[in-house]
C-alpha positions as CSV (number, residue, x, y, z in Angstrom):
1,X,0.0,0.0,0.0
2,X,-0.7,3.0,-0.6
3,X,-3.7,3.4,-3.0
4,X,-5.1,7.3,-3.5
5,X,-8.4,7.8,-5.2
6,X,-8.9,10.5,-7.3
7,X,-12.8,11.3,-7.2
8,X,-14.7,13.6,-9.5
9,X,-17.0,15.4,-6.8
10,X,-19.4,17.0,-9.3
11,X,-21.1,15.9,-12.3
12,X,-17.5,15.3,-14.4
13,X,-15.5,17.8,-16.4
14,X,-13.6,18.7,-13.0
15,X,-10.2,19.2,-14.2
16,X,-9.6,15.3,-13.1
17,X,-6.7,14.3,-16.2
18,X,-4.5,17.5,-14.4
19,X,-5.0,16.8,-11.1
20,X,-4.1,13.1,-12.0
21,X,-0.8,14.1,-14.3
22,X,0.5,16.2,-11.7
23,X,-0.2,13.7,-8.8
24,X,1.4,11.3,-11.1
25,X,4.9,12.4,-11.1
26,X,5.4,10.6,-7.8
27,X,3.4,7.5,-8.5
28,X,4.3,3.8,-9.5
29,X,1.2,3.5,-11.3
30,X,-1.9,4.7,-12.3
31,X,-5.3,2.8,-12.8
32,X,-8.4,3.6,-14.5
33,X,-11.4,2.0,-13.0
34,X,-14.3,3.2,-14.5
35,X,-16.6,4.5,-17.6
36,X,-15.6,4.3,-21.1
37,X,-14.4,6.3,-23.8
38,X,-17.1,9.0,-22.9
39,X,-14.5,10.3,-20.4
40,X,-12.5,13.3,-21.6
41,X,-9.1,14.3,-19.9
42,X,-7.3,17.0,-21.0
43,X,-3.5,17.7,-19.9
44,X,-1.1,20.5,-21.0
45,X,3.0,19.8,-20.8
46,X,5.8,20.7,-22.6
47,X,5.1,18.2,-25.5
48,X,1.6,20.1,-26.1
49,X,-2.2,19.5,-25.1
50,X,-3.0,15.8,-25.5
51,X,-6.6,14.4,-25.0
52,X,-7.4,10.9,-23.1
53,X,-10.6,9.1,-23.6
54,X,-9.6,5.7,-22.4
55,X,-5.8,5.4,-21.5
56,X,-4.9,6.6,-18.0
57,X,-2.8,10.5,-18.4
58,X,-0.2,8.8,-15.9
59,X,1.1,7.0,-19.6
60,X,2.7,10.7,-20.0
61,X,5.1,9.8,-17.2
62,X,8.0,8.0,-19.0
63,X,8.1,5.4,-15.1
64,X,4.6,4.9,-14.8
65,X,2.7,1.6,-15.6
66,X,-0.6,2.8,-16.2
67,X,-3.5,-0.1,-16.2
68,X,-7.0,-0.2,-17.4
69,X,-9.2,-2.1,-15.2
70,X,-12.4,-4.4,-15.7
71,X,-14.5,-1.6,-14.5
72,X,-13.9,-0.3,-17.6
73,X,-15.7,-0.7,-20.9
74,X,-13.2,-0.3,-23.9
75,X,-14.0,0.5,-27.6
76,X,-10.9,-1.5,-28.9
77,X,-10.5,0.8,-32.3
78,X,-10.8,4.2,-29.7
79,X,-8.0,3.0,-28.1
80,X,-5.9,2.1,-30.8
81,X,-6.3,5.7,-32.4
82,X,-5.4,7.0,-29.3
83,X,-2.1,4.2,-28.9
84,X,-1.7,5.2,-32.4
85,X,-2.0,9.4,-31.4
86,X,0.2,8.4,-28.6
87,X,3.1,7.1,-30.5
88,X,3.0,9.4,-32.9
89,X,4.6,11.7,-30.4
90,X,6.9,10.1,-29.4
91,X,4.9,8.3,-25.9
92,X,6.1,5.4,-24.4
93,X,3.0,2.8,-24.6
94,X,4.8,-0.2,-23.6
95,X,3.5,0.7,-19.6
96,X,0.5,-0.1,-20.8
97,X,-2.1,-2.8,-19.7
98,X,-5.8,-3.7,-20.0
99,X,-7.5,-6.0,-17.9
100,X,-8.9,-9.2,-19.5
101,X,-11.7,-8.7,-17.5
102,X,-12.8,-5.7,-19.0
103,X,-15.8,-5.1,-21.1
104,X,-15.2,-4.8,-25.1
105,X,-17.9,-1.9,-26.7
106,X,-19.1,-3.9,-29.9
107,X,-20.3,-2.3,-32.7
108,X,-24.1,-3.3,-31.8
109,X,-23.5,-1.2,-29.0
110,X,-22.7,1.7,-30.3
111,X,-25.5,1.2,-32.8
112,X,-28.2,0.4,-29.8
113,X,-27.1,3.1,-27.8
114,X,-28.4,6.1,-30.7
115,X,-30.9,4.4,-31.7
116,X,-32.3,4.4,-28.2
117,X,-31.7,7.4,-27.4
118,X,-33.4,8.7,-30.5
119,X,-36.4,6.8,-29.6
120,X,-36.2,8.9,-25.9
121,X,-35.5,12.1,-27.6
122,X,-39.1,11.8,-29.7
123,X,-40.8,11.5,-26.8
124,X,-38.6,14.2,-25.1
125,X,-37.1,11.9,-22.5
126,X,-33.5,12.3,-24.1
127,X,-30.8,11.3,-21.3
128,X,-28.0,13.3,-22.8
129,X,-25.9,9.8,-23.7
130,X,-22.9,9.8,-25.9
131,X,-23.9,7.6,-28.3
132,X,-20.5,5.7,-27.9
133,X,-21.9,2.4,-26.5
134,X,-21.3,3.0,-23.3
135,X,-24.8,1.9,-21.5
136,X,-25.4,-1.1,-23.4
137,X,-22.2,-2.2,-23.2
138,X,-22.9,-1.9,-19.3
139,X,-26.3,-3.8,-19.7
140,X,-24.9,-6.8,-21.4
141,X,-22.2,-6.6,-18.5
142,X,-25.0,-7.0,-15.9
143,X,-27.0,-9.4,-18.2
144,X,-24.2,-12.2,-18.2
145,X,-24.3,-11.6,-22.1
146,X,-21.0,-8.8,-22.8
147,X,-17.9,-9.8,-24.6
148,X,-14.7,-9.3,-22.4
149,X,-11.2,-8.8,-23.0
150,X,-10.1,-12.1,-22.4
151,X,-12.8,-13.9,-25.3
152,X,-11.0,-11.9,-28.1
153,X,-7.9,-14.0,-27.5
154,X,-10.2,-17.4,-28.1
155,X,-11.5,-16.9,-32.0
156,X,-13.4,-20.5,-31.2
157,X,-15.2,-19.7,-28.4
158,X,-15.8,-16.0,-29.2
159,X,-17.2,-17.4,-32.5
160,X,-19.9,-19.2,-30.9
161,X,-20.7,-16.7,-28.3
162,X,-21.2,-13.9,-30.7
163,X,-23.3,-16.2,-32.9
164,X,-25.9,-15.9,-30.0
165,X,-25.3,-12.5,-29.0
166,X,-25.5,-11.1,-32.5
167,X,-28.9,-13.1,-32.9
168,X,-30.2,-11.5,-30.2
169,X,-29.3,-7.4,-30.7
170,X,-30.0,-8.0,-34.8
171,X,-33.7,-9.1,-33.5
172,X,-33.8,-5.6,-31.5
173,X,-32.0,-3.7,-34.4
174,X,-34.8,-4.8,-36.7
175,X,-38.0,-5.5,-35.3
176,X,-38.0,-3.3,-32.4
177,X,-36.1,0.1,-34.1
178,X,-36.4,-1.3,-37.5
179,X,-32.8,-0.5,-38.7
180,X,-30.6,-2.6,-40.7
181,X,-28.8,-6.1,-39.2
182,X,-25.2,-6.1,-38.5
183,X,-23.2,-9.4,-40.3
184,X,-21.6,-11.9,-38.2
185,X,-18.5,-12.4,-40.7
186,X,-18.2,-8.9,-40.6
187,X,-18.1,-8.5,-36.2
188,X,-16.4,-11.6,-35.8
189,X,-13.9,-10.9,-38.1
190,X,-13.6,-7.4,-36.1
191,X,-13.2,-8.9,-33.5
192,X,-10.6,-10.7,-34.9
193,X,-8.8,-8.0,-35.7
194,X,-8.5,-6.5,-32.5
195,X,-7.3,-9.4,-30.7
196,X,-4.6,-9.8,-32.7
197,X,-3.3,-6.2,-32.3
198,X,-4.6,-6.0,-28.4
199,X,-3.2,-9.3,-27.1
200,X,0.5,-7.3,-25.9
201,X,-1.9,-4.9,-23.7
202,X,-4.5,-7.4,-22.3
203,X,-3.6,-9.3,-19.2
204,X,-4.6,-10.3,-15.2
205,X,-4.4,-6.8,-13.8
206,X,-4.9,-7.5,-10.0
207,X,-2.0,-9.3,-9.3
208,X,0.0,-6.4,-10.8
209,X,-1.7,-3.9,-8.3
210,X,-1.7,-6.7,-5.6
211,X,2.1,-6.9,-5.8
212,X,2.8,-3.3,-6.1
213,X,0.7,-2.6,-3.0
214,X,2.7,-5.4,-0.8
215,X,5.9,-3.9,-2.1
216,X,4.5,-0.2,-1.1
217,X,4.0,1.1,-4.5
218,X,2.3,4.4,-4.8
219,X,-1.0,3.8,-6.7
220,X,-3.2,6.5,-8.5
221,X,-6.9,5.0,-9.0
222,X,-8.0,7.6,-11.8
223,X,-11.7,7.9,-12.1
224,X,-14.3,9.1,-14.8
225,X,-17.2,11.5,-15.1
226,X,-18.2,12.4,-11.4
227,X,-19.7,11.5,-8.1
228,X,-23.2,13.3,-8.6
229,X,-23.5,10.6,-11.9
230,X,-22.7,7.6,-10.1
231,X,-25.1,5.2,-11.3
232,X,-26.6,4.3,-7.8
233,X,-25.9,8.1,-5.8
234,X,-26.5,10.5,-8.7
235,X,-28.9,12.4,-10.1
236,X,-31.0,9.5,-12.0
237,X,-31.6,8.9,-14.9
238,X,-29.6,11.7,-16.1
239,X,-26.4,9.8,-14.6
240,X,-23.6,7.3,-16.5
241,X,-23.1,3.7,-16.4
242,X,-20.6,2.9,-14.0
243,X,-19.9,3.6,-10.3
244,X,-17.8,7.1,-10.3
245,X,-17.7,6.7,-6.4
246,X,-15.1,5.6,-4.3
247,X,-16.4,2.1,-4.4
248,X,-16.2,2.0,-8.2
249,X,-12.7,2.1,-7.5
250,X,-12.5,-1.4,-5.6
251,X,-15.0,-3.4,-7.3
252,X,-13.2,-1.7,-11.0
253,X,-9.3,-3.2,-10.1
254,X,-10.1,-5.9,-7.9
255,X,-8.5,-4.0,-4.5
256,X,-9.7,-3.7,-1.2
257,X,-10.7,-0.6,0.6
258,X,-7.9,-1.2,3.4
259,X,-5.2,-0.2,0.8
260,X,-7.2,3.3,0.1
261,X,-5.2,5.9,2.2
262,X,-6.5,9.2,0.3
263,X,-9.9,9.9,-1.4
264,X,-9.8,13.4,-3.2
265,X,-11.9,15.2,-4.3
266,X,-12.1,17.7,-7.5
267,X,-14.0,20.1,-7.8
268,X,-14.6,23.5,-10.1
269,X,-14.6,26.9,-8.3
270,X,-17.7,27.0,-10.1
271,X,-20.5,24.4,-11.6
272,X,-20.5,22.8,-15.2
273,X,-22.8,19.8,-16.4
274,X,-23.4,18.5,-20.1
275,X,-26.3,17.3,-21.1
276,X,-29.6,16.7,-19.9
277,X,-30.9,16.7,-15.8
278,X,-31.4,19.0,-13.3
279,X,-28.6,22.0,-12.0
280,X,-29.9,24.0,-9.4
281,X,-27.2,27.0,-9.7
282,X,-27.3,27.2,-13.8
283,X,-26.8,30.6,-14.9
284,X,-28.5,30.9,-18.1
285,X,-27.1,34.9,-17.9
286,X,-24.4,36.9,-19.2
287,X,-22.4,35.4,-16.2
288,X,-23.0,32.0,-17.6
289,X,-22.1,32.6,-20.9
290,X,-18.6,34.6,-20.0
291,X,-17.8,31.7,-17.7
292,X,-18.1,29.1,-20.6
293,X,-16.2,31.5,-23.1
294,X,-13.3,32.3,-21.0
295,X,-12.8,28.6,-19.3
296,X,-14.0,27.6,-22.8
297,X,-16.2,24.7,-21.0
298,X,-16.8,22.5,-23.8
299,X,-16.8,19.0,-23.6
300,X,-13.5,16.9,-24.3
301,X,-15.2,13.9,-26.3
302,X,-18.5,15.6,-27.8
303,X,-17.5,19.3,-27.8
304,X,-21.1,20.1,-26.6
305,X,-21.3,23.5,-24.7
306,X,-21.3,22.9,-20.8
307,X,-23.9,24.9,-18.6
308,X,-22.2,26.8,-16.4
309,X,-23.7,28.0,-12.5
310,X,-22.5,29.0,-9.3
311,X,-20.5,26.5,-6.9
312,X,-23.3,23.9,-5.5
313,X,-22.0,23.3,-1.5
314,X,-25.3,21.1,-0.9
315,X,-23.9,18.8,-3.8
316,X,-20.4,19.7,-3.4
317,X,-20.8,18.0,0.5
318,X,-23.1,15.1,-0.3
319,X,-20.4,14.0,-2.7
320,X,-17.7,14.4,0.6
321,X,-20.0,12.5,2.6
322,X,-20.7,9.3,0.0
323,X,-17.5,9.1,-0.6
324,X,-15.3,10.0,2.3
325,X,-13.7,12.5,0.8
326,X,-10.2,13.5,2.7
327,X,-8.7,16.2,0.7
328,X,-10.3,18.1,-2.2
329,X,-8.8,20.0,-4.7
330,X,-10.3,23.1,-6.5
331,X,-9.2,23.8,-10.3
332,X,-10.4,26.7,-12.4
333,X,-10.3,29.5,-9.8
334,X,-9.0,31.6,-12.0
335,X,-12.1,31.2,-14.3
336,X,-13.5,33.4,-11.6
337,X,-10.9,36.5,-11.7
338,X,-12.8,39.9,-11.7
339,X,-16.0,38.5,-10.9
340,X,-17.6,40.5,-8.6
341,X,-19.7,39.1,-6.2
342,X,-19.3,35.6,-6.3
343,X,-21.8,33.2,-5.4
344,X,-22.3,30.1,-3.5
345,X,-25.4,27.8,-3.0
346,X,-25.3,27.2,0.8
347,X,-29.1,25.5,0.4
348,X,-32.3,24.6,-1.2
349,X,-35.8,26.3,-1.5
350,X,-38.4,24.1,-2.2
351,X,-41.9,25.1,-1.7
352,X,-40.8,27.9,0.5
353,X,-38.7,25.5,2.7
354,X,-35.3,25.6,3.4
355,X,-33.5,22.1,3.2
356,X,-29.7,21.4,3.0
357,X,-29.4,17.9,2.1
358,X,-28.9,16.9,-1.6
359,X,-32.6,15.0,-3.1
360,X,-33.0,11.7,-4.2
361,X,-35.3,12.5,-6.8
362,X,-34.3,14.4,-9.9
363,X,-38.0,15.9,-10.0
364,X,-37.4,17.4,-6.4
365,X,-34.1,18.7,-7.1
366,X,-35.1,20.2,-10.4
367,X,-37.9,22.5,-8.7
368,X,-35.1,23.6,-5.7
369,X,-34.4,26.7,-6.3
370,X,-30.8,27.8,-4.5
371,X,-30.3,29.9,-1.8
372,X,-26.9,31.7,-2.4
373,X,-24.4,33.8,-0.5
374,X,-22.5,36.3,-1.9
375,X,-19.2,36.9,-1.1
376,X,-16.7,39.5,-3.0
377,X,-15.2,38.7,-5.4
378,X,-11.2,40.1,-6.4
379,X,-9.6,41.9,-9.3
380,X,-5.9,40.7,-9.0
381,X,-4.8,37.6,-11.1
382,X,-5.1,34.5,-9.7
383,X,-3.8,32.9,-12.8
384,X,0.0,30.7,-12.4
385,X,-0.1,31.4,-8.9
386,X,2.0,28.3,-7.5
387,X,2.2,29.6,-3.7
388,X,-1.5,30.2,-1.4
389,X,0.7,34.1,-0.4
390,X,0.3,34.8,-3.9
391,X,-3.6,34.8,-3.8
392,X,-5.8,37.9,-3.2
393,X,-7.6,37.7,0.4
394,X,-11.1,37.8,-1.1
395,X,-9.6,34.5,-3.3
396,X,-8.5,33.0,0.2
397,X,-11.8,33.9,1.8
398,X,-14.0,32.1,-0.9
399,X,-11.6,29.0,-1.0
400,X,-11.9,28.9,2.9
401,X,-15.4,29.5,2.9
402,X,-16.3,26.1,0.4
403,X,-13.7,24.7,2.6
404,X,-16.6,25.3,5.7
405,X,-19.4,24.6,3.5
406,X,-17.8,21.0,2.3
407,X,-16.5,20.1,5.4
408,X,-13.5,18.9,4.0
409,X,-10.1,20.6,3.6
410,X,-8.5,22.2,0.2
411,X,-5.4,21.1,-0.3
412,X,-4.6,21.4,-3.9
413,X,-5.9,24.7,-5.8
414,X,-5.2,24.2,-9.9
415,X,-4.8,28.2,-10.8
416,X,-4.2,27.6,-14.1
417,X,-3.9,24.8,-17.6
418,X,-0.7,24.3,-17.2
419,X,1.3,21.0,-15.2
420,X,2.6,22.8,-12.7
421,X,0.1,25.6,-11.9
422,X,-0.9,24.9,-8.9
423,X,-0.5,25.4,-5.1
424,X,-0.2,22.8,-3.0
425,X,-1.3,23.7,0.9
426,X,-0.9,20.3,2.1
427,X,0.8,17.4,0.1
428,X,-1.3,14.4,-0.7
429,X,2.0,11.9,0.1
């Protein structure tokens, strides 16, 4: 040991790849154990701006393994393009493993997963998806009926299982959405295809994390989209797949909890979301709109404009509590130089009563109405700042006032795009 989680505490787009990338620099390894190539993770070093979808950032440090686990669902021809981007500058992807356990996103999947969600968007019900597979893929995990890592290495067996499996999504495909049937020469043989080019990457991936725990490896478990779309503790329906909490973590790598020493927690200065479902604090306002232009919140993988609100302390704290949170790390305050005042949702409103804890139900949260406090905000540049004495008061007074509101201390604040811009108040290690 030790493991340390890092923990989207929002609804994803949290500045997760940079925290991870700089956190990395001192790790062994670094695991992904979650979502799909949904995820978006951008990271800025001397080499340039590179975008992950699938492959853990750590792979930019030229000593760290970097492992995908079987909480993972992989589109094998999304991550060879980015293997393929990767090498093509000159990256190291020889530190590179998937686990055989994990998930493969056939092309049925991808197929299923629009023409599903067109069906939800006639009737106005949209959920916002991708359209990269990523649900059903997760269905046929849960049904006993998904295609793993390990099957593409045994073209027997993998023919016979796909004969039934193809039978069975061609008879939805048709009669129940009426598009056109996908051959089973033509998947198989895909498939047959990417085992032959995956088979150096796919291997048993817990006793690699097993051993470098007993020999006191440092071990970053890098997670995807955000706490408040955890399947089970977000906002649902409007949520992901997989389990973006803590416990994704273990049950996506196959370690215990005993080995977690650190849970952090990122979060914006402010609040972003994609897609469809309820965001209390949007700020469909000028304020909005020169938020998203200056932090230029669009999404990594779809490029769809984020909505943009004030900083959410109910959900900001309910994520601390489901998870445990024990350090959390703001990125972006920058975003919020010369704003003036800034706000922060301290509770709900709904039907003229105040409540502070975070809803189950999407409907209830969707007719709370936030109730804010202002504090001021500063005119001196926060950007690049690497030490908390170069910060404005007023700057210091907000971060120490989510730090009240969260009940969990700020230890990392990201001030800027850049690897290194950042100060750290307390070291993580």
């Amino acid at each position: 040991m030790p493991a340390y989680a890092i923990i989207g505490g929002q609804w994803g787009d949290e500045g997760k790849g940079k925290v991870v990338d700089f956190l990395s620099g001192e790790a062994d390894i670094v695991a992904r154990f979650n979502g799909g190539n949904n995820a978006g993770h951008t990271v800025i070093t001397d080499l340039g701006e590179f975008k992950f979808h699938s492959i853990p950032v750590g792979i930019l440090r030229p000593s760290t393994t970097c492992i995908i686990g079987n909480g993972v669902v992989v589109n094998p021809d999304a991550f060879l393009e980015e293997i393929y981007s990767l090498q093509a500058r000159s990256v190291d992807v020889s530190r590179l493993c998937i686990s055989d356990r994990a998930h493969v996103i056939m092309p049925y999947h991808t197929m299923l997963d629009r023409l599903e969600e067109g069906i939800r968007a006639e009737g106005g019900g949209a959920l916002g998806t991708t359209g990269m597979g990523i649900g059903p893929a997760y269905m046929d995990k849960a049904a006993r009926t998904g295609i793993r890592m390990v099957d593409l290495l045994d073209e027997k067996a993998l023919l016979t299982r796909l004969s039934f499996v193809l039978e069975q999504k061609n008879a939805l495909i048709t009669k129940l959405y009426v598009g056109e049937p996908l051959s089973l020469d033509e998947t198989y043989e895909k498939c047959r295809v990417w085992g032959r080019e995956l088979k150096d990457y796919i291997k048993p991936v817990e006793p690699i994390l097993q051993e470098a725990l007993a020999a006191g490896k440092r071990i970053i478990l890098e997670g995807a989209q955000g706490a408040m779309l955890d399947i089970d503790h977000g906002t649902y329906p409007y949520v992901t797949s997989s389990s973006s909490t803590v416990g994704g973590a273990c049950t996506g790598l196959g370690i215990s909890p005993k080995h977690i020493k650190e849970i952090a927690g990122v979060y914006k200065a402010y609040t972003t979301r994609v897609g469809t479902g309820p965001l209390p604090t949007e700020l469909n306002d000028e304020i909005g709109d020169f938020i998203r232009k200056r932090a230029w919140e669009y999404g990594t993988t779809t490029g769809r404009p984020r909505r943009c609100g004030w900083f959410d302390a109910v959900a900001a704290r309910y994520s601390v509590d489901i998870n445990g949170i024990t350090s959390a790390v703001i990125t972006r305050l920058d975003v919020l130089d010369g704003i003036s005042p800034i706000r922060v949702c301290v509770a709900y409103r709904l039907n003229g009563e105040i409540i502070n804890r975070f809803p189950t139900n999407a409907s209830t949260l969707e007719a709370c109405e936030p109730v804010y406090e202002d504090l001021p905000g500063w005119e001196k540049p926060t950007a690049s700042a690497r030490n908390i004495a170069d910060l404005p008061q007023e700057a210091v007074n907000y971060v120490e006032r989510l730090e009240q509101l969260m009940g969990c201390s700020i230890d990392v604040i990201s001030t800027g795009p850049g690897r290194d811009e950042a100060i750290i108040v307390r070291s993580m290690f």
